[in-house]
C-alpha positions as CSV (number, residue, x, y, z in Angstrom):
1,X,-132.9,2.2,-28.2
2,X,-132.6,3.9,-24.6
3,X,-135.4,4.5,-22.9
4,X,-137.0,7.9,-23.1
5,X,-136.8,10.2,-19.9
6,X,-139.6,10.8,-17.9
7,X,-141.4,13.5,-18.5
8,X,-140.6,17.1,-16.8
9,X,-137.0,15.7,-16.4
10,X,-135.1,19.1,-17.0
11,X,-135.4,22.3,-14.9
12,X,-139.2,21.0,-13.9
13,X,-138.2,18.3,-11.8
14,X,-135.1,19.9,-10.2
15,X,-137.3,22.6,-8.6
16,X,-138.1,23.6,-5.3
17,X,-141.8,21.5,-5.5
18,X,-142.8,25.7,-3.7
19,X,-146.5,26.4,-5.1
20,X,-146.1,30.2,-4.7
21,X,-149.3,32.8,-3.8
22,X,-148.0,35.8,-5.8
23,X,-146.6,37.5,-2.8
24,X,-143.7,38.9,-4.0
25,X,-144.2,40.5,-7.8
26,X,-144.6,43.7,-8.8
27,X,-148.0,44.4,-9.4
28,X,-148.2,46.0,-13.2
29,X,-146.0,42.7,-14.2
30,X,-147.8,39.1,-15.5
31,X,-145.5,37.3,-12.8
32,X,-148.0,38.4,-10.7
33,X,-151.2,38.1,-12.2
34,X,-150.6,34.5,-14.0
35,X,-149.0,33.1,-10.3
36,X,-152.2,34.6,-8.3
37,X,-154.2,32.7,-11.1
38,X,-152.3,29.8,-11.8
39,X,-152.2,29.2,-7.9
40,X,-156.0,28.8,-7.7
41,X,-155.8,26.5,-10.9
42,X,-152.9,24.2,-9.6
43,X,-154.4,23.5,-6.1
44,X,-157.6,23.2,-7.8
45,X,-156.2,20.3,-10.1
46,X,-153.9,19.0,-7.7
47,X,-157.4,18.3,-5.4
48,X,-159.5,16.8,-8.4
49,X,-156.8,14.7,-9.9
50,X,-155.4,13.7,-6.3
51,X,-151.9,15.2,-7.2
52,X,-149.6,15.0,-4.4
53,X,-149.5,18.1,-2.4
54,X,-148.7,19.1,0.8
55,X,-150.6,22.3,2.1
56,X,-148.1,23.7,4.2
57,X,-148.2,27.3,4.0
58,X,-145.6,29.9,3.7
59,X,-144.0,32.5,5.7
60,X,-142.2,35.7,4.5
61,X,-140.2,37.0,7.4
62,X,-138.0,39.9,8.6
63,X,-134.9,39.1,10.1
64,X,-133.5,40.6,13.1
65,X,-131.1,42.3,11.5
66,X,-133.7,44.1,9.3
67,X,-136.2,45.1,12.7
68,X,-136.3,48.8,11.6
69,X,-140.0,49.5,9.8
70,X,-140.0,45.7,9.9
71,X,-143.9,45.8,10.6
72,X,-144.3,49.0,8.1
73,X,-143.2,46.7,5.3
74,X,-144.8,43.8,6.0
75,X,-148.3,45.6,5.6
76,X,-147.3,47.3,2.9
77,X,-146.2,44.3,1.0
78,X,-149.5,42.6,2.5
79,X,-151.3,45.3,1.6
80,X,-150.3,45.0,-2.2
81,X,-150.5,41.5,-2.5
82,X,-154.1,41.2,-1.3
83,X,-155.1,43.6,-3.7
84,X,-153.7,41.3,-6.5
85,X,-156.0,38.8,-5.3
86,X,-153.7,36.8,-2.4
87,X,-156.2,35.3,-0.4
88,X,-156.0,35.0,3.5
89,X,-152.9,37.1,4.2
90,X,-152.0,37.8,7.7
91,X,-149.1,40.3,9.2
92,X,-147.8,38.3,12.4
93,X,-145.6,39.7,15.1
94,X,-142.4,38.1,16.4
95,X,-145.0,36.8,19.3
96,X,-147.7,35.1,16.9
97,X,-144.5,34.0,14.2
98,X,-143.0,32.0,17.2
99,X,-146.2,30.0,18.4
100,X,-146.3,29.1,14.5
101,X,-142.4,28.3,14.6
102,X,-141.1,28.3,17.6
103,X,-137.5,27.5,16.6
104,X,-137.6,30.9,14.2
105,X,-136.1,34.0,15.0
106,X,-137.9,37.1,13.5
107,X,-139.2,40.4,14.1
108,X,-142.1,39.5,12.2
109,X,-144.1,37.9,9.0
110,X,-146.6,37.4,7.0
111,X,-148.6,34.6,6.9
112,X,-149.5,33.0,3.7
113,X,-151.7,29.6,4.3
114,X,-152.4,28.8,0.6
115,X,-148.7,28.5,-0.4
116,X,-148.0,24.5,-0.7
117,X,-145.3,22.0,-2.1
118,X,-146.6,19.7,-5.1
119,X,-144.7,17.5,-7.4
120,X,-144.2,19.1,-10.9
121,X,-142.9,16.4,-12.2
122,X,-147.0,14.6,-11.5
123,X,-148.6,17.9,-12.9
124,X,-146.5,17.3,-16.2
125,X,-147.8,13.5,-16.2
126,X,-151.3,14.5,-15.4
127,X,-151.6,17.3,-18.2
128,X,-149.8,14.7,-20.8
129,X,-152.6,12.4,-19.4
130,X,-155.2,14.7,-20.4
131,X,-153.5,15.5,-23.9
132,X,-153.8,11.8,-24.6
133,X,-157.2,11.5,-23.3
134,X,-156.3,9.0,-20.5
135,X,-156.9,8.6,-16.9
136,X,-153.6,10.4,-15.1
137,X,-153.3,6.8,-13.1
138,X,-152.8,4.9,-15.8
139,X,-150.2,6.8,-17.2
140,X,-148.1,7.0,-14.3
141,X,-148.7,3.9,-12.9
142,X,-148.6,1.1,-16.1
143,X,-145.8,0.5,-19.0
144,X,-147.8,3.4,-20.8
145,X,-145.6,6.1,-18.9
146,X,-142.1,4.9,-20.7
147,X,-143.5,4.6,-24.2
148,X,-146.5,7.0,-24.0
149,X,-146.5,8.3,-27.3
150,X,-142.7,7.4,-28.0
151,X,-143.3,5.2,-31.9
152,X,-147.1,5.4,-31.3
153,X,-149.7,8.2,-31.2
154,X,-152.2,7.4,-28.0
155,X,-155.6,8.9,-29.3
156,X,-153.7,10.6,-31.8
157,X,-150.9,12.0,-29.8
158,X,-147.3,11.7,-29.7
159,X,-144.8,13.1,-27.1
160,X,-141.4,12.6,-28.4
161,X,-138.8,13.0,-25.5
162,X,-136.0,11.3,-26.7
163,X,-136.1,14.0,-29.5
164,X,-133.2,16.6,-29.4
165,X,-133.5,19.2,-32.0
166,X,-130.4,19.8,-34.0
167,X,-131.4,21.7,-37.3
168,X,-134.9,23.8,-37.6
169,X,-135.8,25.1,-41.0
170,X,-138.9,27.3,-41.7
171,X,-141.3,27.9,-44.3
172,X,-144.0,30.3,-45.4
173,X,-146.5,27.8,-43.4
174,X,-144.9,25.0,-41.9
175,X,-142.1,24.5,-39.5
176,X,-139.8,21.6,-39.8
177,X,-137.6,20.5,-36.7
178,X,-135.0,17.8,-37.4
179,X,-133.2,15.3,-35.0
180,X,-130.1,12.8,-35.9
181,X,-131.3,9.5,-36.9
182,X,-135.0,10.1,-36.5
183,X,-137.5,11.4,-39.3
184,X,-138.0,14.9,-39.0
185,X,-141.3,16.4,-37.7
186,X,-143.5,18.6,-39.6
187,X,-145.8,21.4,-38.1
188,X,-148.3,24.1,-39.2
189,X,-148.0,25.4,-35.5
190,X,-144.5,25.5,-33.1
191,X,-144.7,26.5,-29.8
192,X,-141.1,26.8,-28.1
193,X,-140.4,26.6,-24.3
194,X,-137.3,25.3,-24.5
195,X,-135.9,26.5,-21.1
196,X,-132.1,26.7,-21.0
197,X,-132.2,26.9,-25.2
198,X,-134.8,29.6,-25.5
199,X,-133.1,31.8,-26.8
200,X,-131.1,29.5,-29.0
201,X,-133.9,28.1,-30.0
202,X,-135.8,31.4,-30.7
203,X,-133.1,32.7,-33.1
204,X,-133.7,29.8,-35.2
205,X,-137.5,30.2,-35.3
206,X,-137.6,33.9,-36.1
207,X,-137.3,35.3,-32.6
208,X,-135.1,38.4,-31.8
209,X,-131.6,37.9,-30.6
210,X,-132.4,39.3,-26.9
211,X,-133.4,38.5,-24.3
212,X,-130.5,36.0,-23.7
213,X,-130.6,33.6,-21.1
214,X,-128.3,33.1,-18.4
215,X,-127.8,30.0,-16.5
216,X,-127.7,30.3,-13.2
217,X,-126.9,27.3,-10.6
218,X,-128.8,26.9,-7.5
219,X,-127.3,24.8,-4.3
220,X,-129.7,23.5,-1.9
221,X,-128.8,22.4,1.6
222,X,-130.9,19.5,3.2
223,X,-131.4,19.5,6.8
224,X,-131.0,16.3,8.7
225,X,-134.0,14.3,9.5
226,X,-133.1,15.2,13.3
227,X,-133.3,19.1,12.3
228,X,-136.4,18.7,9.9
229,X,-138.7,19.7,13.0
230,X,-137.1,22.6,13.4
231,X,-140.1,24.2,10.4
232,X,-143.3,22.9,9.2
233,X,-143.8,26.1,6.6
234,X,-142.0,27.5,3.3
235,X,-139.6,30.3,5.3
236,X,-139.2,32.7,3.2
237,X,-137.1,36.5,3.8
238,X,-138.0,40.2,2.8
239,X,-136.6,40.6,-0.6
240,X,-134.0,43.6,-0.9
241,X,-134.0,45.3,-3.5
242,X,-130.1,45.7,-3.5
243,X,-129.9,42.1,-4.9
244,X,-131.4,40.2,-7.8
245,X,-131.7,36.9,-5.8
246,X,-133.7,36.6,-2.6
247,X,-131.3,35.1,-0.6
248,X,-131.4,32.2,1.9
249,X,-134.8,30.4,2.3
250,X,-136.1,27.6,3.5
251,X,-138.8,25.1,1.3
252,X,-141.2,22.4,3.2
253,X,-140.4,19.1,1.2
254,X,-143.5,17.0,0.2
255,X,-141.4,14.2,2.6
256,X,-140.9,16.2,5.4
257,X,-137.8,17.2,4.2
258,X,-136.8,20.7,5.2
259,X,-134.2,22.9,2.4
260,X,-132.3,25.5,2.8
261,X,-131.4,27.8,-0.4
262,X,-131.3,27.4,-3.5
263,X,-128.4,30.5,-3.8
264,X,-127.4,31.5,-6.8
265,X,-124.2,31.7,-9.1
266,X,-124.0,32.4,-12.6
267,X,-122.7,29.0,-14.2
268,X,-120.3,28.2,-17.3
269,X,-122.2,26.1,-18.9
270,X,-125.9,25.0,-20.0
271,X,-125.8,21.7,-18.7
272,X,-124.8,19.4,-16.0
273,X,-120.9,19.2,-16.9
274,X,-118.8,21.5,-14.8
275,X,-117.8,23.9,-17.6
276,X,-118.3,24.6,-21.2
277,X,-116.1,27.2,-23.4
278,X,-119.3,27.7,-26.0
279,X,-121.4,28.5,-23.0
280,X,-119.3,30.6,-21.4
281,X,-118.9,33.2,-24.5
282,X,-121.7,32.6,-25.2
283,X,-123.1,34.1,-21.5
284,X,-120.2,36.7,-21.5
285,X,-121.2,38.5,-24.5
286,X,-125.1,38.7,-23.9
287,X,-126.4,41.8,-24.4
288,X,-126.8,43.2,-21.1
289,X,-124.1,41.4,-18.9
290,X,-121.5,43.6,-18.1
291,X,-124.2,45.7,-17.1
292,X,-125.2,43.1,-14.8
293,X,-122.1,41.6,-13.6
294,X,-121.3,45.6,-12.6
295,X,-124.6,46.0,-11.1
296,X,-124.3,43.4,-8.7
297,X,-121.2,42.6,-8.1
298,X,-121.4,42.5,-4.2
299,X,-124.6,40.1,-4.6
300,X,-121.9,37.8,-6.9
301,X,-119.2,38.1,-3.9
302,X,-122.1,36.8,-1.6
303,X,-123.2,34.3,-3.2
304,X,-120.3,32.3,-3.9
305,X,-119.4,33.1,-0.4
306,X,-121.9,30.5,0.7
307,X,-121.6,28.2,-2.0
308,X,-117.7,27.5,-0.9
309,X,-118.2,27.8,2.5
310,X,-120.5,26.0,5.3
311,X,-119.6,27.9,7.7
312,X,-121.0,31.4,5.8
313,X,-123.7,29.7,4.6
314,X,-124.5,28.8,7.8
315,X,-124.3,32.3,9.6
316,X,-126.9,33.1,6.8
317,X,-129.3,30.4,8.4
318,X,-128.6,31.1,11.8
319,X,-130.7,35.1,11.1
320,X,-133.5,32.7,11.2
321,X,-132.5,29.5,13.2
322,X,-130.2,30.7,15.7
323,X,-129.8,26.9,17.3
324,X,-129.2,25.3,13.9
325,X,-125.5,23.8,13.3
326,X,-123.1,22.4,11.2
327,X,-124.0,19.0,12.0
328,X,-127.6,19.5,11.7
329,X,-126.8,19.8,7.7
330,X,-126.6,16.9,5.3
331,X,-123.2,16.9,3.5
332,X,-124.6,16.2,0.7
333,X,-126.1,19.2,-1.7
334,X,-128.9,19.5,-3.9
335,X,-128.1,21.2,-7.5
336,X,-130.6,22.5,-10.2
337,X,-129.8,24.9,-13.1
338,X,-132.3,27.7,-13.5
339,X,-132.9,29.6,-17.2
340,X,-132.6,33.6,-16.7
341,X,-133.8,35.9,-19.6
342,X,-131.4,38.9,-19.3
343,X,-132.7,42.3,-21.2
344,X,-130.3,44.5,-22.8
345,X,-129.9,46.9,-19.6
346,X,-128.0,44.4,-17.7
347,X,-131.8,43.7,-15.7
348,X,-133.3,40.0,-15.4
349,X,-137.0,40.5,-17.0
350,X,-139.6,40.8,-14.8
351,X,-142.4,39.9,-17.1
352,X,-143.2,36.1,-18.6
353,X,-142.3,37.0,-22.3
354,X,-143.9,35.6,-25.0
355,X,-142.8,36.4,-28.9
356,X,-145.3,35.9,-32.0
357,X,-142.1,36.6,-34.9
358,X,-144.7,34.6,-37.2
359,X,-148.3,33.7,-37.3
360,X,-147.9,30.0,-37.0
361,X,-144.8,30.4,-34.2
362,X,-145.2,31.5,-30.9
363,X,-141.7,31.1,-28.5
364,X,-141.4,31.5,-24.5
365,X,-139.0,33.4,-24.0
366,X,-138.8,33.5,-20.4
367,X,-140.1,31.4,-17.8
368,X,-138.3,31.2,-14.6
369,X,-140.1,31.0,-10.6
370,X,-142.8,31.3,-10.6
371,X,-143.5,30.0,-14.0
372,X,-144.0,26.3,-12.8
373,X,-146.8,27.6,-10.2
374,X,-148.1,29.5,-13.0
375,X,-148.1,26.9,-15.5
376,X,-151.9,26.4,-16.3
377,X,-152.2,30.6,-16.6
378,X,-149.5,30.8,-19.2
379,X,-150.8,27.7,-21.2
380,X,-154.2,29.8,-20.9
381,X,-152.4,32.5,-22.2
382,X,-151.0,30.5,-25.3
383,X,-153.9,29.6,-26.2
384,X,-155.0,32.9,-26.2
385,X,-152.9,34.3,-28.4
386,X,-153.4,31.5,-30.8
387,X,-157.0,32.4,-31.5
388,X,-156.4,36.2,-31.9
């Protein structure tokens, strides 16, 4: 038999690694109020457990090209954030941002210390660690990590990652999921967060046919280790409202690496392999995505702008870096797939959303950024809706 994957090896471990503050969501929605406490819960797990982490700090600027009420919006955006409970922000000038960052060009930032990079890929170890009631170095350091769980409960727990669902069927109080060539498993209680197959997933548990997901392909670009001074903090723009994706950013690496991106472009298929015909249909005729595709059309035109081209995607780094070149970018790119819950008006949701269609079932519907900083919140969450 092959060797299981490790765990978090899906959309977990092809993240950005960006511990987010909370800065950016609207304040009514639980993207805000699970990232502000999931936050304080990560760092404060990451310290205990000795996690890695990198406490670098993030900075949400406005470009030169967007100078007019540059400092209006900053402290308004400030101003909201803090009363979420974003600790320690700070509205810079272009002054202050350049003694943090020389290299930067802005007219202006905020200044958010607590924002950090960590590796999810350790948080998912740790918390399978302390499901199996072991110490978090053991599991990641001895033969434990490959067949934790795999033919053999540790203190009564199994994890079974070489386990691809293929059939689910449901009964009054149990819930059955079924893989080729292995014995099925049998549940009183299911909970589904099954990323880029939530909603698949969800239709076969119960769950209501929207919202579908759309799969959406990030590309990162990786400064050269001679360019990597150029920023020691998350860089991060404005958002716009006129686009659903934030644009160009930049992400402190726990290495010292320094990315730029992830963009975004809606992708033919689920998986890795370039195209799929079922995926595509599938994605075409989600409820909601002409609406979309109409809706932001120009955002689509820009986006694959800079996938196909280094020279536009450079002129988008250059609002920030001015001095940065061709050259100082790795030809090589980074890819990660992200899972985008799409509601029937053509918006992406804006809320975590969580569906209870039975009492024993409880499915995540949708869980993108900054659902991996909130991680510990949500599970709270679950939890709470279990013992209602």
């Amino acid at each position: 038999r092959a060797p299981p994957p490790p765990f978090a090896s899906m959309q977990s471990s092809r993240n950005s690694g960006v511990v987010h503050c909370g800065i950016f969501y609207k304040p009514s929605s639980s993207y805000a109020t699970l990232c502000v406490q999931g936050a304080k819960d990560l760092l404060a797990r990451a310290e205990r457990l000795g996690l890695p982490l990198r406490k670098c700090g993030k900075l949400v600027v406005a470009t030169n090209s967007n100078r007019v009420g540059a400092h209006e919006r900053l402290t308004a955006l400030a101003r909201q954030a803090t009363s979420l409970g974003v600790p320690d922000l700070r509205v810079m000038s272009e002054q202050e941002v350049r003694e943090l960052e020389p290299a930067l060009s802005t007219a202006g930032a905020i200044l958010a210390p607590t924002s950090a990079s960590i590796d999810f890929p350790s948080v998912a170890a740790s918390l399978v660690a302390e499901a199996m009631d072991v110490p978090w170095s053991r599991l990641q350091n001895e033969r434990l990590l490959t067949t934790a769980g795999q033919d053999t409960p540790v203190n009564g727990v199994r994890v079974l990652r070489s386990f691809p669902v293929t059939r689910i069927s449901t009964g009054v109080s149990t819930t059955t999921l079924h893989s080729d060539g292995q014995p099925p498993v049998v549940g009183h209680t299911v909970i589904e967060c099954a990323g880029m197959n939530a909603d698949r997933l969800a239709r076969d548990l119960g769950g209501a046919r929207t919202p579908g997901i759309i799969p959406v392909e990030g590309q990162w670009r990786v400064f050269q280790p001679s360019a990597a001074h150029l920023l020691s903090r998350h860089v991060y723009p404005l958002p716009d409202p006129n686009h659903p994706w934030l644009g160009v950013h930049f992400t402190a690496r726990l290495n010292g690496d320094v990315w730029a991106g992830p963009n975004a472009l809606v992708k033919p298929s689920r998986t890795t392999a370039t195209f799929s015909l079922s995926d595509s249909l599938e994605t075409v005729t989600t409820p909601g995505f002409a609406s979309f595709l109409a809706r932001y059309a120009p955002s689509g035109v820009r986006e694959f702008g800079g996938a196909w081209s280094d020279a536009a995607y450079l002129r988008r780094i250059n609002e920030f870096l001015p001095t940065m070149k061709r050259q100082d970018l790795r030809p090589e790119r980074e890819y990660g797939i992200r899972a985008l819950a799409l509601d029937p008006s053509g918006e992406l949701e804006g809320n975590f959303v969580l569906e209870r269609p039975h009492s024993s079932r409880l499915l995540v519907r949708n869980a993108p950024s900054p659902a991996a900083t909130s991680c510990l919140a949500i599970g709270k969450r679950i939890a709470e809706e279990f013992r209602k």
